[in-house]
N, C-alpha and C positions, 0 to 999 in steps of 0.2 A: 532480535533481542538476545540470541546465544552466539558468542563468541566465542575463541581460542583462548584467549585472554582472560575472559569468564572461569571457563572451562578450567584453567588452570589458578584461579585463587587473585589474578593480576586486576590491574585497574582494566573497565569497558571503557570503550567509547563514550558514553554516556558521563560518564565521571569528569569531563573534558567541557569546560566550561565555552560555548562560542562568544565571543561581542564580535556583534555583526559591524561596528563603527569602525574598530581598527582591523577586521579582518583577520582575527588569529582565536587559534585555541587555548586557553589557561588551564597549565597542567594541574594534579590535585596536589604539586608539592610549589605552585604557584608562578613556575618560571610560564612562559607564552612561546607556543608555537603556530609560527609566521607561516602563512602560505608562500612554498617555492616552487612551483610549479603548478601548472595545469593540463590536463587531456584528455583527450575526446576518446572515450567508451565505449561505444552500441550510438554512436550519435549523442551522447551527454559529458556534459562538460563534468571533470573530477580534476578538483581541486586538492593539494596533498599539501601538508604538513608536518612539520615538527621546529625542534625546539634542538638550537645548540648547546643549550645548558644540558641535555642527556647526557655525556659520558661525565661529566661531573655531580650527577643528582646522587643524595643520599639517599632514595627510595626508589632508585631506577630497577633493580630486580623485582618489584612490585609491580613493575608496568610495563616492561621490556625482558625481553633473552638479547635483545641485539644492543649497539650499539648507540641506536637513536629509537624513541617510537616513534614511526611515520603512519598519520591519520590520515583519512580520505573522505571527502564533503562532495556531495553531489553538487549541480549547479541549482538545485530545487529543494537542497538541504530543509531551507525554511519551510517551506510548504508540510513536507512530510512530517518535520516539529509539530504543526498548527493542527493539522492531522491527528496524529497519535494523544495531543494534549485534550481536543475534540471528543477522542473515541475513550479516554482514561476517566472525562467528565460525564459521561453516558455509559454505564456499565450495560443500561437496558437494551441499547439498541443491539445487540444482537440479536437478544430473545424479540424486539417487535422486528427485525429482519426477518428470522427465523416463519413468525407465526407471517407474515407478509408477504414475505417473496418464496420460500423453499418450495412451498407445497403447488406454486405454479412452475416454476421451473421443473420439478419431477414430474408433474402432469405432461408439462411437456413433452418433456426428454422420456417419457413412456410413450405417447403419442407417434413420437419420432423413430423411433426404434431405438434406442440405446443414446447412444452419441452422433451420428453423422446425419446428414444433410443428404436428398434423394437429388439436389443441383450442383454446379461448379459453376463459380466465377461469384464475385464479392454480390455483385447485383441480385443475380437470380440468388444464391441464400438469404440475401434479406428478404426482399418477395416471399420466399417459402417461409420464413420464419415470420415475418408480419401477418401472412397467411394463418398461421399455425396460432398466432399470439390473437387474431379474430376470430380465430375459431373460439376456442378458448372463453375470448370473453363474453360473445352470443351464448354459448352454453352456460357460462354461470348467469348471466342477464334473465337468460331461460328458465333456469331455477329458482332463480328470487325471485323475479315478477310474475312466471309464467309467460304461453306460447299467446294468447291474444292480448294482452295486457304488452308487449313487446313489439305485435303487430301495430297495433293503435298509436305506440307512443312514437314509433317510424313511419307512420302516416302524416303523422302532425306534422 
């Protein structure tokens, strides 16, 4: 969400309207910029943009130092849209994150020693950590019901 372009007074990304039907961005001074290329990332397709109305725009010092502004769209662009408009609509969920997940995750990661794993190789970490996460939940099981009330109910 912080940009250079932010940073400096200029238009975001954000201000850069998509329609996903023709494939282009709408500048905020309304010209459209066309996807002209694409490339592959870390393994993810980046899609790039602009608009050849930029060296003729009357508000291009508001949105550029250069010559053209050139935008970049992931290949999963939308997704992360649906995403963030998801998490804008739910201010809550962090706090029911918070009371939900931190305080097992810390139990953990105390448990553990700090941050590492006492195994190597993808398999045996998960083993230790599924390990770790039954432990864990026998113990609070233990706590709420108690230690015969837990027997009984693993007998049945």
């Amino acid at each position: 969400m912080i940009s250079n372009s932010t940073a400096s007074g200029r238009f975001d990304k954000r201000d850069f309207v998509y329609e996903p039907k023709h494939d282009r961005l709408r500048c905020p001074a309304g010209a459209y910029a066309t996807r002209r290329f694409t490339s592959i990332e870390n393994g993810m397709a980046i899609h790039k943009y602009w608009s050849s109305a930029c060296p003729q725009c009357p508000i291009r010092s508001a949105c550029t130092t250069s010559k053209y502004r050139r935008l970049a769209r992931c290949g999963h662009e939308d997704v992360v849209e649906r995403l963030q408009r998801r998490i804008d609509g739910m201010p809550e969920a962090g706090r029911l994150r918070r009371q939900t997940v931190e305080h097992t995750f810390g139990t953990l990661k105390s448990w553990m020693g700090a941050a590492h794993f006492l195994t190597r190789t993808l398999p045996r970490v998960r083993t230790e950590m599924r390990l770790q996460v039954l432990a864990y939940n026998l113990k609070r099981v233990m706590q709420i019901l108690g230690v015969q009330p837990l027997i009984a109910a693993m007998r049945a």
